[in-house]
N, C-alpha and C positions, 0 to 999 in steps of 0.2 A: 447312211441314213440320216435324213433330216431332224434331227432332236428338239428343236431351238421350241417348236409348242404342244411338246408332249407330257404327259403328267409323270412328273418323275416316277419311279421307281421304290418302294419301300427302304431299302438300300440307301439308294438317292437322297430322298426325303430326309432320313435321317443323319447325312453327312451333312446337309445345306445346311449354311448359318441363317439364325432368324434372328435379323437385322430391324431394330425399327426406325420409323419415323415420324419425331413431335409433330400431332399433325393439328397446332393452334398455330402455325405461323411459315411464310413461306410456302414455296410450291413443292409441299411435302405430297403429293400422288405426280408429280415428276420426278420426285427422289426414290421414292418404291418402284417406279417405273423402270430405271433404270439401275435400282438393286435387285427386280428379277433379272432383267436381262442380265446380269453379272451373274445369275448363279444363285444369289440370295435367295430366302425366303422372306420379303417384307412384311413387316406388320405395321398399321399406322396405329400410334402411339397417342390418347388422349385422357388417360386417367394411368395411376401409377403399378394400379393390379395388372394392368398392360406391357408391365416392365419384366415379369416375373417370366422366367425362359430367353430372354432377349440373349445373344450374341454379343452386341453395340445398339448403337442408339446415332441416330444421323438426326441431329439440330440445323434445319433449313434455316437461313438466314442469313446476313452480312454478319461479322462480329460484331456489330455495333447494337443488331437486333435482339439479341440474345443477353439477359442478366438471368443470373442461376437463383437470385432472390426471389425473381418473377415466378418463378414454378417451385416450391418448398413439398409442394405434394408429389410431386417426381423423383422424390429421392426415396427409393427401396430400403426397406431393413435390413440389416445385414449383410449389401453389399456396396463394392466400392467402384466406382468409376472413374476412371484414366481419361479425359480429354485427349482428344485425337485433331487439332486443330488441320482443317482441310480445305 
């Protein structure tokens, strides 16, 4: 059976990782696009209460696009974040 656009399963639901993505820069709704089709649950990212439940976090852009000064309100209380260069 065809699964690939079926709504998951409660079960399901709750194993998917929710994945987001900074959605001020880049073609961040073709980055979610293709972290559902992985399996993911994406969320587009654009305020930092948006961050709270997250998995990862996927930053659209070249590295050149990207300075972590530029966004100060993106950094969560209390939690820590590991770069994943990709």
């Amino acid at each position: 059976m065809d699964r690939s656009n079926a709504v998951p399963t409660a079960t399901e639901a709750r194993t998917r990782l929710r994945i987001g993505t900074l959605a001020s820069q880049g073609d961040f709704a073709a980055h979610a696009e293709m972290l559902g089709s992985l399996g993911a649950d994406p969320v587009e990212v654009r305020t930092s209460d948006e961050l709270e439940g997250l998995d990862g976090l996927v930053i659209p852009g070249g590295e050149t696009a990207w300075n972590p000064r530029s966004a100060p309100t993106l950094r969560p209380a209390g939690r820590s974040w590991a770069p994943a260069p990709g």
